[in-house]
ModelCIF file with pLDDT and N, C-alpha, C, O atoms, coordinates in Angstrom:
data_MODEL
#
_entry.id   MODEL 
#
_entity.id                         1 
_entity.type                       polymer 
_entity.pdbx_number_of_molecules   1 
#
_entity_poly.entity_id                      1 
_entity_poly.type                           'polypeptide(L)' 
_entity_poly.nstd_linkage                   no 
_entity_poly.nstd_monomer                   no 
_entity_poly.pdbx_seq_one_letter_code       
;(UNK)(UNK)(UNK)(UNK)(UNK)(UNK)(UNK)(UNK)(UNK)(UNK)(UNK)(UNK)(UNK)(UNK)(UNK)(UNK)
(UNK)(UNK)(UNK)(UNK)(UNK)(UNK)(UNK)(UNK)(UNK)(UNK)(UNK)(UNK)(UNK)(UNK)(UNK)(UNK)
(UNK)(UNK)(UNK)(UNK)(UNK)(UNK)(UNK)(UNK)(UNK)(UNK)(UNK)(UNK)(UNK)(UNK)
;
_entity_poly.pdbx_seq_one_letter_code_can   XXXXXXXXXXXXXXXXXXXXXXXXXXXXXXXXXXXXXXXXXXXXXX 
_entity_poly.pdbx_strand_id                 A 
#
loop_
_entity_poly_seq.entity_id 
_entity_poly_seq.num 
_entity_poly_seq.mon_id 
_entity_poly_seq.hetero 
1 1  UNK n 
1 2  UNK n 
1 3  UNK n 
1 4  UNK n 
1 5  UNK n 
1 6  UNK n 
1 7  UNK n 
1 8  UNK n 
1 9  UNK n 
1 10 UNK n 
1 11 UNK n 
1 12 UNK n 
1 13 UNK n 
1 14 UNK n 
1 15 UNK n 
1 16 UNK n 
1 17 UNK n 
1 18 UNK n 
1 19 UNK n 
1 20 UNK n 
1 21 UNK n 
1 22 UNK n 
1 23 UNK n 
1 24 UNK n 
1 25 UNK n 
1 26 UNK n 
1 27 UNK n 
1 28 UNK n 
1 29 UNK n 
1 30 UNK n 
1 31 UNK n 
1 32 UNK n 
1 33 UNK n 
1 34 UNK n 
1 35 UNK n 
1 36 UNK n 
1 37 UNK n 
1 38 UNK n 
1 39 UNK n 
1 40 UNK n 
1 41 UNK n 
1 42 UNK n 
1 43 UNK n 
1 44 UNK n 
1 45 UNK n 
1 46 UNK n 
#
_struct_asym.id          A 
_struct_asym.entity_id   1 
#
loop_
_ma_qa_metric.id 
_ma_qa_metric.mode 
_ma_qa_metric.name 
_ma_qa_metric.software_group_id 
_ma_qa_metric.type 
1 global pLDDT . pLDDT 
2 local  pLDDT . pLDDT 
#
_ma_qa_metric_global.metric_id      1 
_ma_qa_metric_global.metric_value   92.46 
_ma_qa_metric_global.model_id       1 
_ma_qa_metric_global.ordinal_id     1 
#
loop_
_ma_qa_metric_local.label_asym_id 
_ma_qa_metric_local.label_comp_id 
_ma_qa_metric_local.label_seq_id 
_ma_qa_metric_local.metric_id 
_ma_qa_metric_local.metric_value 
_ma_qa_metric_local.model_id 
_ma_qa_metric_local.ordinal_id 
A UNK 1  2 70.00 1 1  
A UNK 2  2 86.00 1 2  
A UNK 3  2 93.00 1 3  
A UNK 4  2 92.00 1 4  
A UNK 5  2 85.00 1 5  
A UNK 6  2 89.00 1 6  
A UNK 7  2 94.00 1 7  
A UNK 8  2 92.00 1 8  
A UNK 9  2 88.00 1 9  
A UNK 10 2 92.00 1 10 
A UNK 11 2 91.00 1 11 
A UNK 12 2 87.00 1 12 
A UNK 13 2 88.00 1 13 
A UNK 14 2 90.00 1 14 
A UNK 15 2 90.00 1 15 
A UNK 16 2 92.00 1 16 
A UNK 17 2 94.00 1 17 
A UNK 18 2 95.00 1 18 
A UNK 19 2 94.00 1 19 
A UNK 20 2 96.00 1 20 
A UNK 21 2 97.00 1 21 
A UNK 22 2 97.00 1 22 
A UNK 23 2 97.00 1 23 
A UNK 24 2 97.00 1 24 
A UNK 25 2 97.00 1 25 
A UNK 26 2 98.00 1 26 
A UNK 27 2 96.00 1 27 
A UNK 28 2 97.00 1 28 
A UNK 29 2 97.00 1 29 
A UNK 30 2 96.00 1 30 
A UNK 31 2 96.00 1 31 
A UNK 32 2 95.00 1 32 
A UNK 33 2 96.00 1 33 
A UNK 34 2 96.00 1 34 
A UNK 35 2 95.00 1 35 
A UNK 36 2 93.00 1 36 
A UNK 37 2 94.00 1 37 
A UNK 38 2 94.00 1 38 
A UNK 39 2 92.00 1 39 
A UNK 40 2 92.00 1 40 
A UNK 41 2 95.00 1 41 
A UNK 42 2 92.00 1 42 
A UNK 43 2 95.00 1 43 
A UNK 44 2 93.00 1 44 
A UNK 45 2 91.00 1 45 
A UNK 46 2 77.00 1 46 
#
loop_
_atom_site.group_PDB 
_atom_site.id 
_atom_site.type_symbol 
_atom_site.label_atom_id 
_atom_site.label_alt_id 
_atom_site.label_comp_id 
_atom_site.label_asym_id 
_atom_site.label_entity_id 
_atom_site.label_seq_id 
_atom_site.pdbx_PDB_ins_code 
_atom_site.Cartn_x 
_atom_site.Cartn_y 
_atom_site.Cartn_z 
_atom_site.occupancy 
_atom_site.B_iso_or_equiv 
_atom_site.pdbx_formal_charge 
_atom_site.auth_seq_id 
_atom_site.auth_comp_id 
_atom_site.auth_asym_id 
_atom_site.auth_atom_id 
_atom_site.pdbx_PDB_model_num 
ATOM 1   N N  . UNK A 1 1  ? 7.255   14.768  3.467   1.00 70.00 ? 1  UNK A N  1 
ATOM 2   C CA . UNK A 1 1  ? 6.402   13.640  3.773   1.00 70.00 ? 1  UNK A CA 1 
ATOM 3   C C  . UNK A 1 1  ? 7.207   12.358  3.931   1.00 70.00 ? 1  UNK A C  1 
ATOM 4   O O  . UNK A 1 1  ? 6.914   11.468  4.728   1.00 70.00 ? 1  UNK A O  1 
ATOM 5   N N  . UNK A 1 2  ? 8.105   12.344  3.216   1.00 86.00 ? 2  UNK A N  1 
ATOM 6   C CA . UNK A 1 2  ? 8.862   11.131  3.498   1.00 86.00 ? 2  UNK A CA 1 
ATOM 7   C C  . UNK A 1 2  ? 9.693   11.002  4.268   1.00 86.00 ? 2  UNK A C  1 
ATOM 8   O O  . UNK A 1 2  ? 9.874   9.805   4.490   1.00 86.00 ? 2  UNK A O  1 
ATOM 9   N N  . UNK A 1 3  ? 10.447  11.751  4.927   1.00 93.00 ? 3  UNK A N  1 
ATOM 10  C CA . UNK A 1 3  ? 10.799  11.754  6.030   1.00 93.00 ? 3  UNK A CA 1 
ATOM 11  C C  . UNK A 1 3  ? 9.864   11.602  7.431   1.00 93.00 ? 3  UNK A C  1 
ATOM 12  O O  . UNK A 1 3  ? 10.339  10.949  8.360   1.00 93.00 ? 3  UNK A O  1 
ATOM 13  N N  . UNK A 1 4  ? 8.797   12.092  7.540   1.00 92.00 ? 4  UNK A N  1 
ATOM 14  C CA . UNK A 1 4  ? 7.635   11.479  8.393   1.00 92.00 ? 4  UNK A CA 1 
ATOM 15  C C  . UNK A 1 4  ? 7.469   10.369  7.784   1.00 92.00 ? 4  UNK A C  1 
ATOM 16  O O  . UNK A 1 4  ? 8.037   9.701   8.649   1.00 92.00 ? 4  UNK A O  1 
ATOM 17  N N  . UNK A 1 5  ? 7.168   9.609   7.022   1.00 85.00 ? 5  UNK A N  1 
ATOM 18  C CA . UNK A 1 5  ? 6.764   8.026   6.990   1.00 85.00 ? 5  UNK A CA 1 
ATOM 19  C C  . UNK A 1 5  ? 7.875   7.372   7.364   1.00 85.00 ? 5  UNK A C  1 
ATOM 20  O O  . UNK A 1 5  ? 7.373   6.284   7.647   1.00 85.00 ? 5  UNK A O  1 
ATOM 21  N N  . UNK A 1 6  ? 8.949   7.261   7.555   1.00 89.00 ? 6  UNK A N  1 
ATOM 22  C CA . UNK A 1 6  ? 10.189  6.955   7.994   1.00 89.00 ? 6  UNK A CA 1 
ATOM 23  C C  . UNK A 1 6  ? 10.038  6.889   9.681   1.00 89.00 ? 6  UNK A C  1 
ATOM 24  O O  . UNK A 1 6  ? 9.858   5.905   10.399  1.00 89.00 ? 6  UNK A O  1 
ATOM 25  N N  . UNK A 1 7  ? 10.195  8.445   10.063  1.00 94.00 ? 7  UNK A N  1 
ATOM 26  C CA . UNK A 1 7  ? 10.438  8.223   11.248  1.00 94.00 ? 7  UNK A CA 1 
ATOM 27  C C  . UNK A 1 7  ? 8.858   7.985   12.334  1.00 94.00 ? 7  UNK A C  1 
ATOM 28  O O  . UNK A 1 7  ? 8.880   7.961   13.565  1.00 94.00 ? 7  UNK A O  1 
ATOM 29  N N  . UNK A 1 8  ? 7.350   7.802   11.285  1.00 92.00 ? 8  UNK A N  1 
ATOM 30  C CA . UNK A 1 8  ? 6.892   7.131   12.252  1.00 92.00 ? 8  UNK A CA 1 
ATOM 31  C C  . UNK A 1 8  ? 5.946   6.150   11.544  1.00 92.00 ? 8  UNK A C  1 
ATOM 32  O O  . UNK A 1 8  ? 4.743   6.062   11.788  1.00 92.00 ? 8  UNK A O  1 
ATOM 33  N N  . UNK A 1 9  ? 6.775   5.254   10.433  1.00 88.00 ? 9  UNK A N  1 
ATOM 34  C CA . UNK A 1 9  ? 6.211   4.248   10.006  1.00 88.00 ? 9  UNK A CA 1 
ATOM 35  C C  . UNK A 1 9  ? 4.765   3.157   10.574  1.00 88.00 ? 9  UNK A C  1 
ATOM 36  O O  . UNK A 1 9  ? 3.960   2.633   9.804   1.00 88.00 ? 9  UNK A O  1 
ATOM 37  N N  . UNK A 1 10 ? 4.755   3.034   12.118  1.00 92.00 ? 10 UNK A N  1 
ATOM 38  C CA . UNK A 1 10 ? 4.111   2.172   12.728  1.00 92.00 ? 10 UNK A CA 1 
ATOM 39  C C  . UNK A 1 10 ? 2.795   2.752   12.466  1.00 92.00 ? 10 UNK A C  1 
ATOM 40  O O  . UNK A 1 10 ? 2.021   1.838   12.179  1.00 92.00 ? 10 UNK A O  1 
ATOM 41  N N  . UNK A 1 11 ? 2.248   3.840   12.448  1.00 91.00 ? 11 UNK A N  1 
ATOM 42  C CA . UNK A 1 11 ? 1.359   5.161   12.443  1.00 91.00 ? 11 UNK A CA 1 
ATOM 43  C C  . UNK A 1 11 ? 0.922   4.939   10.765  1.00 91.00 ? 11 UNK A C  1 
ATOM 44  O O  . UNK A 1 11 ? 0.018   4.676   9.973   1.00 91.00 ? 11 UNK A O  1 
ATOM 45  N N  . UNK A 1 12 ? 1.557   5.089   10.847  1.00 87.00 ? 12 UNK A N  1 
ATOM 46  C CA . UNK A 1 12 ? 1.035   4.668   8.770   1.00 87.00 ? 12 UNK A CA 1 
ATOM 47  C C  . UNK A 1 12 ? 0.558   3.198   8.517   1.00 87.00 ? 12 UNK A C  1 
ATOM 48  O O  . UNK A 1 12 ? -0.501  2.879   7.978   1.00 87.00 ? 12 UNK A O  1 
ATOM 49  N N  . UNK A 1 13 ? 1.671   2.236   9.072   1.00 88.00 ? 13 UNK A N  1 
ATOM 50  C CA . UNK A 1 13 ? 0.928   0.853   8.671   1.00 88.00 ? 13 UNK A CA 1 
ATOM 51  C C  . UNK A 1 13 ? -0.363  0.521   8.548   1.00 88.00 ? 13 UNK A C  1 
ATOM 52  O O  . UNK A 1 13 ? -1.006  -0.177  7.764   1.00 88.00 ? 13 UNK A O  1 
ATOM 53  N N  . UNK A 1 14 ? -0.687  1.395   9.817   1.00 90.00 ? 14 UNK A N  1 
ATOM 54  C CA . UNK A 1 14 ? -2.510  0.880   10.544  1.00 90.00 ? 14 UNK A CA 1 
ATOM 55  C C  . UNK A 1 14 ? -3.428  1.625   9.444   1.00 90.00 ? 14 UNK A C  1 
ATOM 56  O O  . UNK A 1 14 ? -4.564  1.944   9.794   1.00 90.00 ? 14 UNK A O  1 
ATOM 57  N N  . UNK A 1 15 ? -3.018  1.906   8.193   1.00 90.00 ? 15 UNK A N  1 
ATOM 58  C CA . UNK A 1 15 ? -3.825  2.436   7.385   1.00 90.00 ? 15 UNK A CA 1 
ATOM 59  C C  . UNK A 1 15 ? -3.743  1.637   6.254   1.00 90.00 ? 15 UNK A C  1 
ATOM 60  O O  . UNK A 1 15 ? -4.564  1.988   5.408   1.00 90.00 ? 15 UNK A O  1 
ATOM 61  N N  . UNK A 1 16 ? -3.033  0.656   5.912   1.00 92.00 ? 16 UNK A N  1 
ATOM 62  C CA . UNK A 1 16 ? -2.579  0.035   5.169   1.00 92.00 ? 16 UNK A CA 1 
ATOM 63  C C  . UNK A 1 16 ? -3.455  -1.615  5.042   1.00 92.00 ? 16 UNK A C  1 
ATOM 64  O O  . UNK A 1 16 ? -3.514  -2.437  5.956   1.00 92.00 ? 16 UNK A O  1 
ATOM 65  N N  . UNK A 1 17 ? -3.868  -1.719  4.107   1.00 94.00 ? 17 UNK A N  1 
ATOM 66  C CA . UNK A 1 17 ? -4.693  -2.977  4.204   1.00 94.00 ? 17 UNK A CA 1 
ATOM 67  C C  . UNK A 1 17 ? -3.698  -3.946  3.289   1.00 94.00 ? 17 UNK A C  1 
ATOM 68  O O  . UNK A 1 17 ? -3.450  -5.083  3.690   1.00 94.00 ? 17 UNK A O  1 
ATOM 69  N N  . UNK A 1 18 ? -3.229  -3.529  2.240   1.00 95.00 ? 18 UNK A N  1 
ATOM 70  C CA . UNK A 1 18 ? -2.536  -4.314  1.359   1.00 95.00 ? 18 UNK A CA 1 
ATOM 71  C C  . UNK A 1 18 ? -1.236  -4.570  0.722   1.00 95.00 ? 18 UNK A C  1 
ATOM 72  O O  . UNK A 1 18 ? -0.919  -3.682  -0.069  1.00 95.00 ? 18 UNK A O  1 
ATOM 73  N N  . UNK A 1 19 ? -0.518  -5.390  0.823   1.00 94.00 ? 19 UNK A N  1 
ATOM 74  C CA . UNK A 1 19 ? 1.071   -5.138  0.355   1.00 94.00 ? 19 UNK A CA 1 
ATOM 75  C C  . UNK A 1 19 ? 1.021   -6.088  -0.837  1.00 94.00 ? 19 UNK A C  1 
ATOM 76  O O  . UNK A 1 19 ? 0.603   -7.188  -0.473  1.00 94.00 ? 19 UNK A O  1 
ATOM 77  N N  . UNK A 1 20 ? 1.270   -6.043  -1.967  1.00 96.00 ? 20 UNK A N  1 
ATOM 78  C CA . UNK A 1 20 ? 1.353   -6.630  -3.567  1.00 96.00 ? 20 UNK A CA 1 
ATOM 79  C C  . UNK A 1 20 ? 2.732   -6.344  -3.964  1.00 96.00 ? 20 UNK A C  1 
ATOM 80  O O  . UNK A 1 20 ? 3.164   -5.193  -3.888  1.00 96.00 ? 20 UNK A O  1 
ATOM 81  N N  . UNK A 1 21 ? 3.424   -7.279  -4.366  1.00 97.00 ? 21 UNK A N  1 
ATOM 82  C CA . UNK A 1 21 ? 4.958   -7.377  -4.743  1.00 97.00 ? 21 UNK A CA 1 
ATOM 83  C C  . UNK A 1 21 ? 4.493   -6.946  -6.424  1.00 97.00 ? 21 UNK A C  1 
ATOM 84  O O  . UNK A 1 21 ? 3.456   -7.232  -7.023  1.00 97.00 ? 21 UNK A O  1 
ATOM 85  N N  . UNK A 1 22 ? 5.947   -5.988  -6.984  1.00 97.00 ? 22 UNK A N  1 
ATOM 86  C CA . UNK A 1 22 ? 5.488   -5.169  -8.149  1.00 97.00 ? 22 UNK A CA 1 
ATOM 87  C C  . UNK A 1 22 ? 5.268   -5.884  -9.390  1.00 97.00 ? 22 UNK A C  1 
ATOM 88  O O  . UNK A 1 22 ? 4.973   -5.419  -10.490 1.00 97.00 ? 22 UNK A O  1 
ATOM 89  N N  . UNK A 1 23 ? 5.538   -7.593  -8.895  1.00 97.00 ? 23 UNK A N  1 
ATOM 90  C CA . UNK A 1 23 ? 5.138   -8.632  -9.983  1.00 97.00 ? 23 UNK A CA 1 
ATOM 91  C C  . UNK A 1 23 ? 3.513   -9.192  -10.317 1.00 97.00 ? 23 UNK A C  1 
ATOM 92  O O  . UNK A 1 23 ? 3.127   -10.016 -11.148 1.00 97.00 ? 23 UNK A O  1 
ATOM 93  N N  . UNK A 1 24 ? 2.940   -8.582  -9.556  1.00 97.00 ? 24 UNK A N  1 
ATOM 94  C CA . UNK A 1 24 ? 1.664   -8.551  -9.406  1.00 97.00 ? 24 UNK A CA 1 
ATOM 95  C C  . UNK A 1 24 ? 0.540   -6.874  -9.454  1.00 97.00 ? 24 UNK A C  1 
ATOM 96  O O  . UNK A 1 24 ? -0.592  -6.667  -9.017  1.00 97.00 ? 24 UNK A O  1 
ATOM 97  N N  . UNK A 1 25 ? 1.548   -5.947  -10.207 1.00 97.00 ? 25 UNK A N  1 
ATOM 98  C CA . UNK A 1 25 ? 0.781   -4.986  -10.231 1.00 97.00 ? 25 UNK A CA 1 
ATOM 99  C C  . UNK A 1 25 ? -0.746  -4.653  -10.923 1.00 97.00 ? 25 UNK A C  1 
ATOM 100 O O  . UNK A 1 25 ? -1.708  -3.981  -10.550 1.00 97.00 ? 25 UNK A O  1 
ATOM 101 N N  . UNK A 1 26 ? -0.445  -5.511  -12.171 1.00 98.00 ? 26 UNK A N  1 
ATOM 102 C CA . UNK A 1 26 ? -1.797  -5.109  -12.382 1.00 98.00 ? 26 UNK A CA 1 
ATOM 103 C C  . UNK A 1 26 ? -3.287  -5.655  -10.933 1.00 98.00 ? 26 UNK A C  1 
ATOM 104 O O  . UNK A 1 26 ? -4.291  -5.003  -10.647 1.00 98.00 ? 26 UNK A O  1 
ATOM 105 N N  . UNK A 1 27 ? -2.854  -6.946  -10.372 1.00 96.00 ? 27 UNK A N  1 
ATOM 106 C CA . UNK A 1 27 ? -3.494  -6.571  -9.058  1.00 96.00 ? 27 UNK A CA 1 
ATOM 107 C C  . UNK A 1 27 ? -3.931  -5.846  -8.247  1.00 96.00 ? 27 UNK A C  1 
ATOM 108 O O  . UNK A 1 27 ? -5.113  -5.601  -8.008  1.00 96.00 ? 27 UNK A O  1 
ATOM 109 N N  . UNK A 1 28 ? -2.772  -5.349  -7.637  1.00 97.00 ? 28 UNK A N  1 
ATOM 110 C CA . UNK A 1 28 ? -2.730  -4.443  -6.910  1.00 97.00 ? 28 UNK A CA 1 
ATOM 111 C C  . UNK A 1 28 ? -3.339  -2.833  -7.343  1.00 97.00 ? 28 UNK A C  1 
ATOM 112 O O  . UNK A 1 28 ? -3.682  -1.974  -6.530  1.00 97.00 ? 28 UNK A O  1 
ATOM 113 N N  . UNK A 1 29 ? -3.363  -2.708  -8.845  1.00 97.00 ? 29 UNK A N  1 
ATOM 114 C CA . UNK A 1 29 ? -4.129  -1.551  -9.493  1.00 97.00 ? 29 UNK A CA 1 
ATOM 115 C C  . UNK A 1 29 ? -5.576  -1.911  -9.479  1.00 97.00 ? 29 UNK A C  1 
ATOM 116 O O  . UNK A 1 29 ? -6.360  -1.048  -9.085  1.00 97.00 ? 29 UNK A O  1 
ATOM 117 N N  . UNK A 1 30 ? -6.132  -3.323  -9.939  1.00 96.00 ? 30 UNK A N  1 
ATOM 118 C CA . UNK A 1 30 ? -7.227  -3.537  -9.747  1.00 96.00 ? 30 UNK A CA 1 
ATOM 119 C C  . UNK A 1 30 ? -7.799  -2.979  -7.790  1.00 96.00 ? 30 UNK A C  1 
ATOM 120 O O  . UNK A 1 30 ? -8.433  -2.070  -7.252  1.00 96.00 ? 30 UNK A O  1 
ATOM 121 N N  . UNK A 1 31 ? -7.208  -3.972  -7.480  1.00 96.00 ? 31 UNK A N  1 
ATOM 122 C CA . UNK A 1 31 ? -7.692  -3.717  -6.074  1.00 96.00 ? 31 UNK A CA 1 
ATOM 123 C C  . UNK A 1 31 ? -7.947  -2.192  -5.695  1.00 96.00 ? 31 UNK A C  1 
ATOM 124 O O  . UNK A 1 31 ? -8.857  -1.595  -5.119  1.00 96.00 ? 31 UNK A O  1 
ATOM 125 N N  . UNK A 1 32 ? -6.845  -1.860  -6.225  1.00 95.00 ? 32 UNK A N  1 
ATOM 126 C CA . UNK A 1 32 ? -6.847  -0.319  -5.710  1.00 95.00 ? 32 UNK A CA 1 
ATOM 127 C C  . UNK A 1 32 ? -8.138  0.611   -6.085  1.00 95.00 ? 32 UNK A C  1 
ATOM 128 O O  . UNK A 1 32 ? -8.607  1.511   -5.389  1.00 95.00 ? 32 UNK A O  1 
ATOM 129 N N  . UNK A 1 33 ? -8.695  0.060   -7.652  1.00 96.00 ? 33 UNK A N  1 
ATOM 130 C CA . UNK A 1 33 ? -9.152  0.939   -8.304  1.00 96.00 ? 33 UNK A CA 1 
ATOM 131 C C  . UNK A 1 33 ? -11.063 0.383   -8.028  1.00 96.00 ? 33 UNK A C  1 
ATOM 132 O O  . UNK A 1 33 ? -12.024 0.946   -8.551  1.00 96.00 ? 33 UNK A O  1 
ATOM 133 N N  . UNK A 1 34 ? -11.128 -0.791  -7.114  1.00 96.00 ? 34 UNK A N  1 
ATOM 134 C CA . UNK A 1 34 ? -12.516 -1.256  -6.993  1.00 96.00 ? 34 UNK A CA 1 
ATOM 135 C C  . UNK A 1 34 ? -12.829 -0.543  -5.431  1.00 96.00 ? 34 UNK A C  1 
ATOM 136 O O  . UNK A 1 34 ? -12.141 -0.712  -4.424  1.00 96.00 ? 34 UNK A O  1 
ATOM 137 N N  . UNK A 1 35 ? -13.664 0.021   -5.511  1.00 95.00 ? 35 UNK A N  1 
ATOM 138 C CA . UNK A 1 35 ? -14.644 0.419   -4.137  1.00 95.00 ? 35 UNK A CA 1 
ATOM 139 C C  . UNK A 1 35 ? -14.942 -0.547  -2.872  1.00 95.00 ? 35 UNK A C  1 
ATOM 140 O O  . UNK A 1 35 ? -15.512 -1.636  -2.946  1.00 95.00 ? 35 UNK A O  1 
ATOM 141 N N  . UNK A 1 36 ? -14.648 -0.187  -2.178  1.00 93.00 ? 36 UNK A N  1 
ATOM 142 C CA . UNK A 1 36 ? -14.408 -0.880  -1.016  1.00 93.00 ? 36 UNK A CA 1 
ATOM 143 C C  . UNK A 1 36 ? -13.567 -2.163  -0.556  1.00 93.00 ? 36 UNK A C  1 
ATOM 144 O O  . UNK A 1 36 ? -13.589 -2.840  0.471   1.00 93.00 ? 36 UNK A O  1 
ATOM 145 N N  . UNK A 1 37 ? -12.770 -2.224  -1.811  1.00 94.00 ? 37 UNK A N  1 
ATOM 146 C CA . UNK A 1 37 ? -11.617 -3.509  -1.584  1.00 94.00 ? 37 UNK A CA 1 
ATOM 147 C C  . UNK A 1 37 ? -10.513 -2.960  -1.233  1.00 94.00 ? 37 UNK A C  1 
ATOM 148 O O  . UNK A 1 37 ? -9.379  -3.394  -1.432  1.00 94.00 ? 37 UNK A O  1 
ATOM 149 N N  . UNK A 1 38 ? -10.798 -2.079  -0.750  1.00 94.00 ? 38 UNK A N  1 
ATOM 150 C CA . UNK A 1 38 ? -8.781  -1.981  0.177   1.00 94.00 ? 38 UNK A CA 1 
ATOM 151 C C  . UNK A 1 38 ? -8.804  -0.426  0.914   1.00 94.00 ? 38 UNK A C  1 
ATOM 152 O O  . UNK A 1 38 ? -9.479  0.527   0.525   1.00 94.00 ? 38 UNK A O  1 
ATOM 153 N N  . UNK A 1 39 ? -8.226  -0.441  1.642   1.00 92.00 ? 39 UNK A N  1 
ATOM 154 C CA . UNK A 1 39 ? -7.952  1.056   2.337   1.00 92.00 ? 39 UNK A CA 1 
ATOM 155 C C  . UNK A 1 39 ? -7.063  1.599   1.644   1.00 92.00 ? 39 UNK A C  1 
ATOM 156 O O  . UNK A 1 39 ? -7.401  2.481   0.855   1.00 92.00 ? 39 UNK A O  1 
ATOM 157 N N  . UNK A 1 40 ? -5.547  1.168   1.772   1.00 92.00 ? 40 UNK A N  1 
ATOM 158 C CA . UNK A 1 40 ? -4.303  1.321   1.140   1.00 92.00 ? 40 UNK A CA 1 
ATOM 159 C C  . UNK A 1 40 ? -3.702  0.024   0.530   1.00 92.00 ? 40 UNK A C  1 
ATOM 160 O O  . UNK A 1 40 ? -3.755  -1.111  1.006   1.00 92.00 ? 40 UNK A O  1 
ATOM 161 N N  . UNK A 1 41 ? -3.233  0.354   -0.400  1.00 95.00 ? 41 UNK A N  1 
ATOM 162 C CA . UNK A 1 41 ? -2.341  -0.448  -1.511  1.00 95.00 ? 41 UNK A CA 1 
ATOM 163 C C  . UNK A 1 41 ? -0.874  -0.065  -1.272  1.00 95.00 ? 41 UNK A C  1 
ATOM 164 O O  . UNK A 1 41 ? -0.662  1.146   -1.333  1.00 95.00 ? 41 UNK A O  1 
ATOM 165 N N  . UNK A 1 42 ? 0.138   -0.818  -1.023  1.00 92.00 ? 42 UNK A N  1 
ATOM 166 C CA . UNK A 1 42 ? 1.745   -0.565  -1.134  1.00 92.00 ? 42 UNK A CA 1 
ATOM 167 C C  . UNK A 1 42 ? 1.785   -1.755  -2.004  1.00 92.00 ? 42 UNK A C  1 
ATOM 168 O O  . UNK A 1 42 ? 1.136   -2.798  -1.936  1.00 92.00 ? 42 UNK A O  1 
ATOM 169 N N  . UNK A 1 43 ? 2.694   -1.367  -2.841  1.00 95.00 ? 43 UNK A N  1 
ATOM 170 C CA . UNK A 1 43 ? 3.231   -2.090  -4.152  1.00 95.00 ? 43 UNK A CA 1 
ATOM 171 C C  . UNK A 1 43 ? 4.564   -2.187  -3.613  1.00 95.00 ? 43 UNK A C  1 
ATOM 172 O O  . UNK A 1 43 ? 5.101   -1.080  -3.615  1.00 95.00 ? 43 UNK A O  1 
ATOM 173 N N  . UNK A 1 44 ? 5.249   -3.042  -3.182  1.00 93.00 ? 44 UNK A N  1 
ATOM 174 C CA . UNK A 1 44 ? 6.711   -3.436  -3.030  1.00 93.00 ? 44 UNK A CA 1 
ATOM 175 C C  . UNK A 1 44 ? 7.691   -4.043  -3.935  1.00 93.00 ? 44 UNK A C  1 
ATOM 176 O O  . UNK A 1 44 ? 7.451   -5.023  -4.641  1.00 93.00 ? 44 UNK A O  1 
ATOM 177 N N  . UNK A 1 45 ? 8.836   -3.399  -3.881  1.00 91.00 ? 45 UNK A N  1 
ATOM 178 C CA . UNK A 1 45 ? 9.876   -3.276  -5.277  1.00 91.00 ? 45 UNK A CA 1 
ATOM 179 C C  . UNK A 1 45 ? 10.652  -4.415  -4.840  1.00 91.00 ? 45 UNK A C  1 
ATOM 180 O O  . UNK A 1 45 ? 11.339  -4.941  -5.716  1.00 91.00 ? 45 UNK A O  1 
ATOM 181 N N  . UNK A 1 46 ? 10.699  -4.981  -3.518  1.00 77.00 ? 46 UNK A N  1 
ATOM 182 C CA . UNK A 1 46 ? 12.130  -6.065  -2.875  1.00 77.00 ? 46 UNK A CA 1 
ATOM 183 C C  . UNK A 1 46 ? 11.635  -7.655  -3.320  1.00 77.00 ? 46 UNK A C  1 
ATOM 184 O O  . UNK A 1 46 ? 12.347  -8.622  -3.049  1.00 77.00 ? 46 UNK A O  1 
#
């Protein structure tokens, strides 16, 4: 699988509603964990 998200990243984005830096996780868990507030959650480590 991770090698497909790699080589066709653009294809994945469009599923992606939310990016939360990992200084803000409990956020990003909330969001994740309420009904109808987000498609996808990525938590970013940079």
């Amino acid at each position: 699988m991770t090698a497909d998200l790699v080589a066709n990243w653009e294809k994945y984005a469009l599923i992606v509603s939310h990016t939360v830096p990992f200084a803000e996780l409990d956020d990003a868990l909330r969001l994740a964990s309420t009904p109808g507030a987000a498609d996808k959650v990525v938590v970013t480590f940079a």
